[in-house]
C-alpha positions in Angstrom: -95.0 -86.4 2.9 -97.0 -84.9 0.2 -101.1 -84.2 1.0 -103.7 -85.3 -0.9 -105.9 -82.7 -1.8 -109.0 -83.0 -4.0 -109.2 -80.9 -6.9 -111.7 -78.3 -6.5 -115.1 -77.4 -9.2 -112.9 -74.1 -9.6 -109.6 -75.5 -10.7 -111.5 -77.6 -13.2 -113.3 -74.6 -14.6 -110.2 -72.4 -14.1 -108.3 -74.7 -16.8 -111.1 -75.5 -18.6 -111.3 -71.8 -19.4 -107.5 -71.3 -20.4 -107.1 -74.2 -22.1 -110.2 -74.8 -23.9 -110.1 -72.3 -27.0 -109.6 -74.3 -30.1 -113.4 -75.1 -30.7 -116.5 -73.2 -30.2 -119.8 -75.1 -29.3 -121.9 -74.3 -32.1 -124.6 -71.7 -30.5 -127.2 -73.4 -32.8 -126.7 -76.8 -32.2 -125.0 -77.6 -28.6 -123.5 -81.1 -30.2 -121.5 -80.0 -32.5 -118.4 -77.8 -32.3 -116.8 -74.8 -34.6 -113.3 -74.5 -35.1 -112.0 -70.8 -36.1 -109.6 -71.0 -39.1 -107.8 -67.3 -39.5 -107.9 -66.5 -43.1 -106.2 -63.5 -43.7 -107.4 -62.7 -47.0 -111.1 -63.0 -47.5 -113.3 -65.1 -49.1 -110.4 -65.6 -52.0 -108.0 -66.7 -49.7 -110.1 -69.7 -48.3 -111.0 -70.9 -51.9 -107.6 -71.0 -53.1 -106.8 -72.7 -49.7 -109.6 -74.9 -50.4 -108.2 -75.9 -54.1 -104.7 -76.7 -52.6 -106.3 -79.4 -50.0 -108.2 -80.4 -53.2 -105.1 -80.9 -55.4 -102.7 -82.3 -52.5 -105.1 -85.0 -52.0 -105.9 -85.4 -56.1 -101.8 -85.6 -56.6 -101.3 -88.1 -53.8 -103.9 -90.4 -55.1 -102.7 -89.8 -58.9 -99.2 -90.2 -58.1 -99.9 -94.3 -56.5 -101.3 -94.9 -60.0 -99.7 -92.7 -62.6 -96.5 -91.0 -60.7 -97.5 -87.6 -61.7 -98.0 -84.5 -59.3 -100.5 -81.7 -59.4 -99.8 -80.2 -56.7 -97.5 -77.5 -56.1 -95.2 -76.1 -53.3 -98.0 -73.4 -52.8 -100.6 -76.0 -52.1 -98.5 -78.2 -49.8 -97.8 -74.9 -47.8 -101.6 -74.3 -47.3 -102.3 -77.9 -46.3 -99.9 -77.6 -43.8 -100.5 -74.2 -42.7 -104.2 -75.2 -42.2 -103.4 -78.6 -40.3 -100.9 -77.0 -38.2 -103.9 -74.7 -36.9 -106.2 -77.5 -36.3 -103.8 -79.1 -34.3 -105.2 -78.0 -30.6 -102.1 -76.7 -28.5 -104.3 -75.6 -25.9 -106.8 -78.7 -25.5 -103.4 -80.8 -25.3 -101.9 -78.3 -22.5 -105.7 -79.0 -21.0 -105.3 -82.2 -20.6 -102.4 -83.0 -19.1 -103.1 -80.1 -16.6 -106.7 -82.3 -15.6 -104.2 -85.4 -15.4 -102.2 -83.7 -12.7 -105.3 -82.5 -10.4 -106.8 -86.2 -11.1 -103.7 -87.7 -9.8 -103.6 -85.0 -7.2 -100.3 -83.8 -8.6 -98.5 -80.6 -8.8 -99.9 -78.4 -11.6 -99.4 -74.8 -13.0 -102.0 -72.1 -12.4 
């Protein structure tokens, strides 16, 4: 027969600090949140990735109207890149983690 045992304040803040990495709290304003973005090169690098999200989102609207694309295979690459690291591994991992102490489950440490 398995025990019940309650999860403890330092399990919660145990996985809140493992898992919880993908945004910052903004230092200035405690309601909002950052979220890092690694751009490797510079200032440069996160304009041209800023023009690709730009164009993919110009060629999917134009293409509905005219079938034309102005994107390129560079600009979809960026997109993605950049929305596979928003995507929060982690916070996901987090989560399912909380769902095991609240159900007073089995978890990993």
């Amino acid at each position: 027969m398995k025990t019940q045992n309650t999860p403890t304040a330092k399990q919660f803040q145990d996985l809140t600090t493992k898992y919880l990495d993908t945004l910052k709290q903004d230092p200035n304003d405690k309601t909002q949140s950052l979220l890092e973005i690694e751009i490797t090169g510079g200032y440069f690098e996160l304009a041209i990735r800023a023009k690709s999200i730009i164009a993919v989102c110009q060629s999917a609207l134009m293409s509905q109207d005219f079938k034309s694309e102005y994107h390129t295979h560079l600009d979809l690459t960026n997109v993605l890149e950049l929305a596979n690291q928003m995507i929060p591994l982690n916070e996901a991992e987090y989560l399912d983690q909380m769902r095991a102490l609240a159900s007073n489950e089995d978890y990993k440490d």
